[in-house]
DONU-784847 format. One record per residue: x, y negated, z of N, C-alpha, C in turn; residue in one letter. Coordinates in pm, 1 decimal, always signed. Atoms other than C-alpha are relative to their C-alpha. Example, Ala and Ser with C-alpha at 12.3 -4.5 7.8 and 13.67 -1.06 7.14 Angstrom:
# residues 2
{r {+89.0; +119.0; +0.0}; {+1230.0; +450.0; +780.0}; {+90.0; -120.0; +0.0}; "A"}
{r {-82.0; +119.0; -6.0}; {+1367.0; +106.0; +714.0}; {-77.0; -109.0; +73.0}; "S"}
# end
This chain:
# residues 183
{r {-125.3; +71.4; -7.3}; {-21689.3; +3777.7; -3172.4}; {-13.6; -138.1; -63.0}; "X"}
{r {+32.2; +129.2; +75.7}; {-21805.6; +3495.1; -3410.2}; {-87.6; -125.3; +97.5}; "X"}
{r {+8.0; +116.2; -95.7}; {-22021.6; +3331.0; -3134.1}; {+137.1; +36.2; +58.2}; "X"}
{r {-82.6; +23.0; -60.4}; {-21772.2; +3361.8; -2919.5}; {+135.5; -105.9; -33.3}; "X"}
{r {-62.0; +84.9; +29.0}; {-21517.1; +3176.1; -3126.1}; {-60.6; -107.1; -31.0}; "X"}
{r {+75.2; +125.3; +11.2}; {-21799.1; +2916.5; -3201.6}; {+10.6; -23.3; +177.9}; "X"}
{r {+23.2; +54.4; -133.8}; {-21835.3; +2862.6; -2785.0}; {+125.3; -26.5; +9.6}; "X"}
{r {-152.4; +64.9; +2.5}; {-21456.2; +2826.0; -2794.4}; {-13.7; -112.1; -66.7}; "X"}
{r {-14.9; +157.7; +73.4}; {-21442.6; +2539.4; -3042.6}; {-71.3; -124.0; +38.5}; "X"}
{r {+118.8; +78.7; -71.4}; {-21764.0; +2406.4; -2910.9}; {+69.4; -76.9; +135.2}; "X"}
{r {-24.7; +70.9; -170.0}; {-21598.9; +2369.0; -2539.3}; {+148.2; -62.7; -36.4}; "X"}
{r {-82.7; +77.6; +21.8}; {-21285.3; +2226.9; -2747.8}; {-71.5; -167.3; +28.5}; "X"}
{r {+59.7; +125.1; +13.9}; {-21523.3; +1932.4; -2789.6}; {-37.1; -67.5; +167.5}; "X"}
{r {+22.4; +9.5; -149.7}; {-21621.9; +1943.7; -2426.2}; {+149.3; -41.4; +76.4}; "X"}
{r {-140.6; +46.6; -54.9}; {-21248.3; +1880.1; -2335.0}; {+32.5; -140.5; -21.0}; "X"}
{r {-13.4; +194.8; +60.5}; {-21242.9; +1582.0; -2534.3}; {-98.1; -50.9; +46.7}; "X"}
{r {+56.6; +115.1; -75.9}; {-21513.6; +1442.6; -2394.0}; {-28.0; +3.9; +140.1}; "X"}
{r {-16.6; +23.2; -137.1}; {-21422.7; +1565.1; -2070.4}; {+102.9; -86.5; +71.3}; "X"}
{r {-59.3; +108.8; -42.0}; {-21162.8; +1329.5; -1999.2}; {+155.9; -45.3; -89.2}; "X"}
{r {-87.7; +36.6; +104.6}; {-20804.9; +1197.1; -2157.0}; {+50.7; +132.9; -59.9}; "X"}
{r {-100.9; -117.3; +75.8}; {-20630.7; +1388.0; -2432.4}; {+134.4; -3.2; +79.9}; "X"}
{r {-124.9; +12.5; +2.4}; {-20347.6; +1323.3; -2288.8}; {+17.4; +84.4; +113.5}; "X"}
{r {-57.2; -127.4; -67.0}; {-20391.9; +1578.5; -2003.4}; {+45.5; +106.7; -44.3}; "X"}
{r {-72.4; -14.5; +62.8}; {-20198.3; +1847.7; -2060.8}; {-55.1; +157.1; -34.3}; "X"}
{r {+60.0; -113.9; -6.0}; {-20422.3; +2130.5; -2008.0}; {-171.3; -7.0; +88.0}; "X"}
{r {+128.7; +34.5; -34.0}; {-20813.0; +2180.5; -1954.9}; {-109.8; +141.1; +20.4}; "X"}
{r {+96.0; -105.1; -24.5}; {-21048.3; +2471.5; -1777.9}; {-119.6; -57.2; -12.8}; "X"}
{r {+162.3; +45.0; +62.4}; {-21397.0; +2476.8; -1909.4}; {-59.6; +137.7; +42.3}; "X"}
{r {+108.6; -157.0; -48.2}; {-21624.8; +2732.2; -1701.5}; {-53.7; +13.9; -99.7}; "X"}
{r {+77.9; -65.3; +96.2}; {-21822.3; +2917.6; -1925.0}; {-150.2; +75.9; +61.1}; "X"}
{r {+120.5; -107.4; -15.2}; {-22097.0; +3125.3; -1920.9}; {+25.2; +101.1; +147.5}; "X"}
{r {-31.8; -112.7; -74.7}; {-22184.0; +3346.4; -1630.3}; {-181.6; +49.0; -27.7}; "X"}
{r {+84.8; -6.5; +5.1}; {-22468.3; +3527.7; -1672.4}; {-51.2; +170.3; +57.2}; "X"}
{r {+28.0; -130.2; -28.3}; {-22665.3; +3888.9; -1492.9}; {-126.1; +33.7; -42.1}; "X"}
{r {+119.2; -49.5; +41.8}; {-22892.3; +4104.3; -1652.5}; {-6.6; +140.3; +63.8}; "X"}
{r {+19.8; -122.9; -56.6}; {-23045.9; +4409.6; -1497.6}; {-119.9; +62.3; -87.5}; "X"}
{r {+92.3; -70.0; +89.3}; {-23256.0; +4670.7; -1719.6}; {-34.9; +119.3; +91.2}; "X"}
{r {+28.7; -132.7; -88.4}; {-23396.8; +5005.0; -1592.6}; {+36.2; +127.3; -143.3}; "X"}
{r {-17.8; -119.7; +138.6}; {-23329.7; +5331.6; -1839.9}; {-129.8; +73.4; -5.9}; "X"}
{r {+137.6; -94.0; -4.1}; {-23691.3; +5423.7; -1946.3}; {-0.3; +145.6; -89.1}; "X"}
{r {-14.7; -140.3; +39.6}; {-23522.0; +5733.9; -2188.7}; {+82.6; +1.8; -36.6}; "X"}
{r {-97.6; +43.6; +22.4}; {-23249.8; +5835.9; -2259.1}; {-10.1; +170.7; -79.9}; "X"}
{r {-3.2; -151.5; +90.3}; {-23142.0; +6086.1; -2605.7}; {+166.5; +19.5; +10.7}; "X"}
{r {-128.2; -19.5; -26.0}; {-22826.7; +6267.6; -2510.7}; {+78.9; +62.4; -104.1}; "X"}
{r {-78.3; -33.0; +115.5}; {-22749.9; +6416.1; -2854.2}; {+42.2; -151.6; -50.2}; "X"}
{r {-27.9; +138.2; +108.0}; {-22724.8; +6033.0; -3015.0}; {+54.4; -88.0; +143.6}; "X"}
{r {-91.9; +72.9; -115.5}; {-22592.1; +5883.1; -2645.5}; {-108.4; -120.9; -1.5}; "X"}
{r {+77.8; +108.9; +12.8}; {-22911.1; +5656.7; -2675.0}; {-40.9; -29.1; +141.7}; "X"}
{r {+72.8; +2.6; -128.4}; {-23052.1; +5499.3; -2395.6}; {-130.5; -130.8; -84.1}; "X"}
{r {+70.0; +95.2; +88.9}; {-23371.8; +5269.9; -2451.8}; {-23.9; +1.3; +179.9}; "X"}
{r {+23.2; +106.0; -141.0}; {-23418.6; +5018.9; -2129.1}; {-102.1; -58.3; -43.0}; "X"}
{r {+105.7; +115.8; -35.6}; {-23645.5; +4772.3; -2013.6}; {+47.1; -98.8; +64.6}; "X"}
{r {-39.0; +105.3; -121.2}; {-23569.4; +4430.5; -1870.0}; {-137.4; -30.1; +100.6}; "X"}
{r {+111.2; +61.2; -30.1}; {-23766.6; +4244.4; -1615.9}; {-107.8; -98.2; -52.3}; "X"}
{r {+133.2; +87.8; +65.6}; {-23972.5; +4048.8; -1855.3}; {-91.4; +131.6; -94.5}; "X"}
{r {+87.6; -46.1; +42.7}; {-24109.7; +4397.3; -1971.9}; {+36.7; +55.6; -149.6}; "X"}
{r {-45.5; -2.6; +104.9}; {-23926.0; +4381.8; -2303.6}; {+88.0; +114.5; -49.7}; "X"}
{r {-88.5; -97.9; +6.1}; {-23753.5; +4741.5; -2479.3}; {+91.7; -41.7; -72.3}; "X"}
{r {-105.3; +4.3; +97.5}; {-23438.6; +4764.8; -2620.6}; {+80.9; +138.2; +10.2}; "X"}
{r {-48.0; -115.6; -15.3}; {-23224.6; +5055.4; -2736.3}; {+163.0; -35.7; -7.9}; "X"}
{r {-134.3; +18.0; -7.8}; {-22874.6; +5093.8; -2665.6}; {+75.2; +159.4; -27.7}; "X"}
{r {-103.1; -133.2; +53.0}; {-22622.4; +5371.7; -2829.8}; {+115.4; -35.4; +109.3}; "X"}
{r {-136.2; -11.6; -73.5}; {-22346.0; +5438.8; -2581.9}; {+129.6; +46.6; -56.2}; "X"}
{r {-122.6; -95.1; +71.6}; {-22010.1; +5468.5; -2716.6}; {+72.4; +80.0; +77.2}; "X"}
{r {+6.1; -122.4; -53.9}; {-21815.4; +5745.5; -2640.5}; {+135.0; -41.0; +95.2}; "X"}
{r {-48.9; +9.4; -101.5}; {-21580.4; +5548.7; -2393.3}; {-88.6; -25.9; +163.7}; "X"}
{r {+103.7; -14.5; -113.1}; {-21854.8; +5532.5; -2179.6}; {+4.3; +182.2; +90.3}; "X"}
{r {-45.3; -139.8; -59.9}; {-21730.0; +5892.7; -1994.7}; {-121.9; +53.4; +84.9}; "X"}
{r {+106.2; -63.2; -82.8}; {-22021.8; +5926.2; -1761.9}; {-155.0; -41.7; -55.6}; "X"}
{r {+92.0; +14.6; +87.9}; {-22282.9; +5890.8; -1997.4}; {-141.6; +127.4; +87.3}; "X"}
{r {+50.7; -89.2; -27.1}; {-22422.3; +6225.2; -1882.1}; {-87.4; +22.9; +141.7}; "X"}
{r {+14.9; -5.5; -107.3}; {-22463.1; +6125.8; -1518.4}; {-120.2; -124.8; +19.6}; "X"}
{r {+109.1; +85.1; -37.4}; {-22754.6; +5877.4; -1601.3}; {-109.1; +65.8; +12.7}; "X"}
{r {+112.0; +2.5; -10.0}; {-23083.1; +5889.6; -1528.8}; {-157.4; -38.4; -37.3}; "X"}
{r {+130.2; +105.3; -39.2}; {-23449.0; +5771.3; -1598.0}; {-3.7; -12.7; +121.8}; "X"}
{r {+37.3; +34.0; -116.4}; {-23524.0; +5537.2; -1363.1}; {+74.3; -91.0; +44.1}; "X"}
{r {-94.9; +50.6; -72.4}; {-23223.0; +5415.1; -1290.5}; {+33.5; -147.7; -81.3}; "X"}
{r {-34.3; +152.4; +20.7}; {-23076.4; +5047.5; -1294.1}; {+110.2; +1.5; -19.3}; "X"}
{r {-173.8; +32.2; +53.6}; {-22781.8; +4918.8; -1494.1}; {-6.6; -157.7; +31.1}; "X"}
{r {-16.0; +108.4; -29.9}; {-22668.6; +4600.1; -1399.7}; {+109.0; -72.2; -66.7}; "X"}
{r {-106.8; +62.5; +120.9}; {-22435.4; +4391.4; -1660.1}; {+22.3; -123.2; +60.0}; "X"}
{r {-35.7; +128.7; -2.4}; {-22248.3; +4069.6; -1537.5}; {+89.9; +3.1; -68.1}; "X"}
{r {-161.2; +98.2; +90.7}; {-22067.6; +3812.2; -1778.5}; {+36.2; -116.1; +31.9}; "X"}
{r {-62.4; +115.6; -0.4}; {-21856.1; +3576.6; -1780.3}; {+102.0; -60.0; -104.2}; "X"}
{r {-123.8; +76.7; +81.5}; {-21646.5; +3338.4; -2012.5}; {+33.3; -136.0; +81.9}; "X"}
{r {-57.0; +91.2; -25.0}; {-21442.5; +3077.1; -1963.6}; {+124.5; -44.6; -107.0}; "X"}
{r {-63.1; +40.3; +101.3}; {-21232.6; +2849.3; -2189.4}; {+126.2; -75.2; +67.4}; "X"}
{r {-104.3; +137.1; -23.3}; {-20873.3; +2639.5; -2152.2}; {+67.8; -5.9; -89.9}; "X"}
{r {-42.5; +33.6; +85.0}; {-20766.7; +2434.7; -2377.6}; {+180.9; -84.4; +44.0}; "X"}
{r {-145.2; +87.6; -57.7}; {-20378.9; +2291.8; -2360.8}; {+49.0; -85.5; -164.4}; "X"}
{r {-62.3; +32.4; +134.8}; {-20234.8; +2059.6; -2631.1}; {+98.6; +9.8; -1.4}; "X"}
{r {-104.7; -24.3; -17.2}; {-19943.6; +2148.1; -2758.4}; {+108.9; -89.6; -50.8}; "X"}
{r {-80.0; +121.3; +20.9}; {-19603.5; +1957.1; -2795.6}; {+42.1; -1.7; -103.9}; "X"}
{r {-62.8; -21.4; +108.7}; {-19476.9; +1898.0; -3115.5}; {+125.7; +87.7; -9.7}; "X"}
{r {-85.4; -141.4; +43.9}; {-19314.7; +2197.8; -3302.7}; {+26.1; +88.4; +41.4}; "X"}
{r {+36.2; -146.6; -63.9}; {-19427.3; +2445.0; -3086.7}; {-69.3; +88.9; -75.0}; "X"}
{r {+12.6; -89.3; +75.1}; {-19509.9; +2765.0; -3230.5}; {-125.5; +57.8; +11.8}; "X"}
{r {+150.1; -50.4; +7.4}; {-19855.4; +2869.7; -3322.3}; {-6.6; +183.4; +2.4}; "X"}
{r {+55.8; -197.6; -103.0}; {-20023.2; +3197.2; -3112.0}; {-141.2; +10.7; -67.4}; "X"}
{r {+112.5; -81.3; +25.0}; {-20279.3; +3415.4; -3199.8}; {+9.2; +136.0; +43.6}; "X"}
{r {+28.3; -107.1; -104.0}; {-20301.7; +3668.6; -2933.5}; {-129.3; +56.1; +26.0}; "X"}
{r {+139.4; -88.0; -67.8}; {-20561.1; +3932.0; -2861.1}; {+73.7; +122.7; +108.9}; "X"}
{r {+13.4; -81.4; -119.5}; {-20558.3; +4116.6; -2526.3}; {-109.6; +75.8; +45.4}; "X"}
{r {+136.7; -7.5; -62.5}; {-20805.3; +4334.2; -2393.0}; {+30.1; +162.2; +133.2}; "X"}
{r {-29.0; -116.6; -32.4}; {-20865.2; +4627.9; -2094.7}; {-121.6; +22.7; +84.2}; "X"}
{r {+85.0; -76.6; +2.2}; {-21077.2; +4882.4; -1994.9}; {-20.1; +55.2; +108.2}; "X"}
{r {-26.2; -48.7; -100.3}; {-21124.9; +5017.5; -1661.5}; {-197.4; +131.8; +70.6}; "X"}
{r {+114.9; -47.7; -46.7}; {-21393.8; +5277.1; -1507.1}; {+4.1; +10.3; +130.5}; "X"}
{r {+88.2; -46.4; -139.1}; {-21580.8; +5314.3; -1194.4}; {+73.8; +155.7; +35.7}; "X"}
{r {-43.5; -156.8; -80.7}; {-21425.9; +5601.7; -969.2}; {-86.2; +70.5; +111.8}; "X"}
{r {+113.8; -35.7; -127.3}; {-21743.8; +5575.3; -703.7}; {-85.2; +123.8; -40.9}; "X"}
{r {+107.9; -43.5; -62.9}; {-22063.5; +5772.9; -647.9}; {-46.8; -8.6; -177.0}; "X"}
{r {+52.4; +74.6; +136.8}; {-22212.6; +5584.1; -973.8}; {+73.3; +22.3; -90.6}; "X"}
{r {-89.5; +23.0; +102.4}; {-22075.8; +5565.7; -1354.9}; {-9.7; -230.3; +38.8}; "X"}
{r {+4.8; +131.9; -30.1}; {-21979.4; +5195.2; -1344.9}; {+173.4; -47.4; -79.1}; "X"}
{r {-69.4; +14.4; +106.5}; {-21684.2; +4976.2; -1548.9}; {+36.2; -119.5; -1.4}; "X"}
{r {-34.8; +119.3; +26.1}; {-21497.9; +4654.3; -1652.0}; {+37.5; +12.2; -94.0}; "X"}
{r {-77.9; -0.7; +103.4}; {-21418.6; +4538.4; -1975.6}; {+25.7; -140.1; +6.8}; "X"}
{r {-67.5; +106.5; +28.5}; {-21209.1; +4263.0; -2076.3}; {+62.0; -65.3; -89.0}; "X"}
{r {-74.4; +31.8; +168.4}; {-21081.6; +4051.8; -2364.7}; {+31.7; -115.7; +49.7}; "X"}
{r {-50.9; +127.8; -13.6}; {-20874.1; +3761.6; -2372.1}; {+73.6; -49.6; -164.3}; "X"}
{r {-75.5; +22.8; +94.5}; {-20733.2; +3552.9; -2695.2}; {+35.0; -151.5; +47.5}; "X"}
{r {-92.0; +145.7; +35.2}; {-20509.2; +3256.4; -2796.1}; {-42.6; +13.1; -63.5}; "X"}
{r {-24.9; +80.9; +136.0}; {-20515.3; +3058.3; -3092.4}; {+49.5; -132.8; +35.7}; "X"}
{r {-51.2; +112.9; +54.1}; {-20343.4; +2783.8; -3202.5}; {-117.9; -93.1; -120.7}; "X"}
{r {+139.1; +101.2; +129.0}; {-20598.8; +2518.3; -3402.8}; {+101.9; -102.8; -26.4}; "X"}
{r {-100.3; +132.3; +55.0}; {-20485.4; +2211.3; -3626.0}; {-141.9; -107.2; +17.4}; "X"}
{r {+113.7; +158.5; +46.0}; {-20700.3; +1878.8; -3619.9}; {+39.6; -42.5; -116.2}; "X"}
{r {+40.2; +11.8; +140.4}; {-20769.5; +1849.8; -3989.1}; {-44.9; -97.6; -45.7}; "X"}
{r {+35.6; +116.8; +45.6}; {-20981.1; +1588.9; -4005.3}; {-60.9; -119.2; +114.8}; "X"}
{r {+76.2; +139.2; -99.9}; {-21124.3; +1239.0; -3796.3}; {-87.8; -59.2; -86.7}; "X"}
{r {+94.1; +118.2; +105.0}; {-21401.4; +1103.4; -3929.4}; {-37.9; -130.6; +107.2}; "X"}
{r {+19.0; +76.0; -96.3}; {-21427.8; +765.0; -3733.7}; {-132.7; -48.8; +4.2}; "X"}
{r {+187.9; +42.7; -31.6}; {-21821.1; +701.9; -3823.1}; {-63.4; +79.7; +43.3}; "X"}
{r {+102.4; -71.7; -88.0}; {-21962.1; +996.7; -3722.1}; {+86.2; +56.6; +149.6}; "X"}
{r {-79.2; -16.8; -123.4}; {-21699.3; +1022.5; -3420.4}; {-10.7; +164.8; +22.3}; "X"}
{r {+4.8; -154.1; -6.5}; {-21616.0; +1385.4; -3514.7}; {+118.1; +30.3; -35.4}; "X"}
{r {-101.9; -63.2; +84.1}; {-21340.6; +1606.1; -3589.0}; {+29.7; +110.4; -35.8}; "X"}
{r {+8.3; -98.7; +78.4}; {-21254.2; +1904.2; -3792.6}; {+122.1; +50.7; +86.3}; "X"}
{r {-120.0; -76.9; -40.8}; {-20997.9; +2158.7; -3636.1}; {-13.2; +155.9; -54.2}; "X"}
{r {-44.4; -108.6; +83.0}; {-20844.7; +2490.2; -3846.3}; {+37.0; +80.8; +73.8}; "X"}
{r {-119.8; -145.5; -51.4}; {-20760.7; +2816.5; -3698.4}; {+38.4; +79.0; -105.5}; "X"}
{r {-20.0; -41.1; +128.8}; {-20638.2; +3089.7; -3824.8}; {-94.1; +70.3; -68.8}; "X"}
{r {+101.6; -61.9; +60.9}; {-20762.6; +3304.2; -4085.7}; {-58.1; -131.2; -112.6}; "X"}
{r {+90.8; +144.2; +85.8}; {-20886.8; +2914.8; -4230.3}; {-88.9; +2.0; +77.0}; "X"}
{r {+152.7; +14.5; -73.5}; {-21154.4; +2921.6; -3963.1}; {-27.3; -165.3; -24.9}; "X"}
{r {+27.1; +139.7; -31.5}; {-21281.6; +2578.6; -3948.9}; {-101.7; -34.2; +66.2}; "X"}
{r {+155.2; -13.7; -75.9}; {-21550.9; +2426.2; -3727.0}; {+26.7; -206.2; +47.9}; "X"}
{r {+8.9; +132.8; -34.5}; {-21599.4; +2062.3; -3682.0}; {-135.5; -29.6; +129.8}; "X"}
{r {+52.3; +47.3; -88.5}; {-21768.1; +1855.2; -3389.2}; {-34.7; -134.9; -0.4}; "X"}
{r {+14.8; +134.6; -43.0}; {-21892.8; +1527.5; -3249.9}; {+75.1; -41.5; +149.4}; "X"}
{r {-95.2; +64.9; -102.8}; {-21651.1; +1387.1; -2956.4}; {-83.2; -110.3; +54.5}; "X"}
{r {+104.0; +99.5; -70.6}; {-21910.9; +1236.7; -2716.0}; {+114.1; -145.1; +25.1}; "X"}
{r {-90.1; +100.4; -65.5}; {-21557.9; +1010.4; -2531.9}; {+43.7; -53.3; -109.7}; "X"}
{r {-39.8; +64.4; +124.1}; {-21526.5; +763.5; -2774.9}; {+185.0; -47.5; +55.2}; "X"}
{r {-125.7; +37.7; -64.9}; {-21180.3; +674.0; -2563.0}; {+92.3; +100.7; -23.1}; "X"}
{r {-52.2; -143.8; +11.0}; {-21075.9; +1020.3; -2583.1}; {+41.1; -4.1; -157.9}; "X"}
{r {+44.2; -55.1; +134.9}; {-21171.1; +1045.4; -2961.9}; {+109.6; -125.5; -60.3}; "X"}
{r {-93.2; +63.8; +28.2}; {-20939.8; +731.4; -3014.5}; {+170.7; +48.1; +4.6}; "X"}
{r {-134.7; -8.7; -16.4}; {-20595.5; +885.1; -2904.4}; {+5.3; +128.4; -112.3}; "X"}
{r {-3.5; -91.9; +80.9}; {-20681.1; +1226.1; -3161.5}; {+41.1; -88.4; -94.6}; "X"}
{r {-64.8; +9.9; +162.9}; {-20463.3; +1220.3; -3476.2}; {+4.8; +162.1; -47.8}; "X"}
{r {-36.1; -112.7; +55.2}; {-20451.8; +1456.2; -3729.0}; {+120.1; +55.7; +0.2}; "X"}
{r {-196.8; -67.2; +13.1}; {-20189.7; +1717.1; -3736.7}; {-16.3; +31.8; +188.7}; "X"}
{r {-3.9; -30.1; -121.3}; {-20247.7; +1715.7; -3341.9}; {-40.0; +180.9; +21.0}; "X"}
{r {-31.6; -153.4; -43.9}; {-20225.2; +2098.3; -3226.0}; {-50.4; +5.1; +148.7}; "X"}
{r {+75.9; -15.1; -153.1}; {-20423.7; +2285.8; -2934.3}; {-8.1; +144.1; +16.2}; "X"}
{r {+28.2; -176.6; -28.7}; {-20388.4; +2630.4; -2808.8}; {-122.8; +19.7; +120.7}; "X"}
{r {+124.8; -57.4; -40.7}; {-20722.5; +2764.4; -2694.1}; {-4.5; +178.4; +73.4}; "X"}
{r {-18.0; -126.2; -60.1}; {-20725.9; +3061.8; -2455.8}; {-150.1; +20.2; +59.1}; "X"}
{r {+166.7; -30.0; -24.9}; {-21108.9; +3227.5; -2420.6}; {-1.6; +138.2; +108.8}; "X"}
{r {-3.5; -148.5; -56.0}; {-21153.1; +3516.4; -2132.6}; {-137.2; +28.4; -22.5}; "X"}
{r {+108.3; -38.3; +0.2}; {-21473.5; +3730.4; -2162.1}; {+17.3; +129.4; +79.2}; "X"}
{r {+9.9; -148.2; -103.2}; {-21548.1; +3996.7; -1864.8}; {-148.7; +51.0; -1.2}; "X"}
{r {+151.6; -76.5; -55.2}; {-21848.5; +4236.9; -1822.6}; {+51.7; +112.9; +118.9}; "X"}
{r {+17.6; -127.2; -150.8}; {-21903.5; +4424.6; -1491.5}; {-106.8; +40.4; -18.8}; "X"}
{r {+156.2; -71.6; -39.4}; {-22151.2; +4698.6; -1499.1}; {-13.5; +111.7; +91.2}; "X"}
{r {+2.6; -92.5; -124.1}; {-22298.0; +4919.0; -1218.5}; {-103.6; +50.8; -11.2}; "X"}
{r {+131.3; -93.4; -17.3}; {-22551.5; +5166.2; -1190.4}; {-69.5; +49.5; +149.9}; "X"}
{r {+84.2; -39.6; -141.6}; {-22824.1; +5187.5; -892.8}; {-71.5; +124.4; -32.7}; "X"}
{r {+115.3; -162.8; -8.2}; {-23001.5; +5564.0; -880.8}; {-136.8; -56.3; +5.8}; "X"}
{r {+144.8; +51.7; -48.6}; {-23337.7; +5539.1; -903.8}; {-49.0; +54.2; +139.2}; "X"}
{r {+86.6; -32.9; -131.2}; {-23565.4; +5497.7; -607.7}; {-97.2; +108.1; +25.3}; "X"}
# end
């Protein structure tokens, strides 16, 4: 969750130097990324599985116990994991009310295969804290006291930020996974 709120703040910066502050709202693709492993064993008292990717490399994975078809894997077989994030940032208008929302949901595969979606979504509300005008950076606060400062490539952009300015940040993160039988 901690990267994840670092790639949020990070693609705050990407807003600003994607074009004026003064739009009023800003989508920032994210990450998409697919990995496919094979299950070279799997221990069904501990719900372990230990894979292989295609570069050859093991790793072990504990299945938690919303994973329902745990039982119906295989050696041999291929799991297939796609992600995705995506970020939008909106600034907000003065004396609007600061969010901090968490959403998330869960869905399983009803096919042939075990297979699944998960999903998370949050708000926050951030403060711009600080401007430093020599190193063309600025500091923004969530909650909790998070803090995370940047460099603001749009020096044009980085001119209309004042402190005290307010930005609600909305992050989605999806995984799709599917299982091929082995051959």
């Amino acid at each position: 969750m901690k990267t994840l709120k670092t790639m949020a703040l990070a693609g705050l910066v990407l807003v600003l130097a994607g074009g004026p502050v003064s739009a009023q709202t800003k989508t920032i693709p994210g990450e998409m990324a697919t990995v496919t492993v094979t299950i070279e064993a799997i221990e069904p008292a501990t719900r372990t599985l230990t894979v292989k990717n295609d570069k050859g490399l093991y790793e072990t994975i504990q299945a938690p116990p919303e994973v329902k078809r745990f039982s119906e894997l295989k050696v041999g077989d291929k799991i297939t994991a796609r992600y995705y994030d995506n970020l939008v940032v909106r600034m907000k208008k003065p004396g609007e009310a600061a969010v901090d929302v968490d959403s998330a949901a869960l869905t399983r595969g009803e096919g042939q295969r075990p297979a699944g979606t998960a999903a998370t979504q949050r708000t926050i509300t951030v403060t711009i804290t600080n401007i430093d005008p020599k190193a063309t950076s600025v500091t923004v606060k969530g909650p909790n006291g998070y803090t995370y400062s940047r460099r603001v490539a749009d020096k044009k952009a980085f001119a209309l930020l004042k402190v005290g300015d307010q930005l609600d940040m909305t992050w989605t993160e999806a995984m799709l996974i599917s299982v091929e039988s082995a051959k």
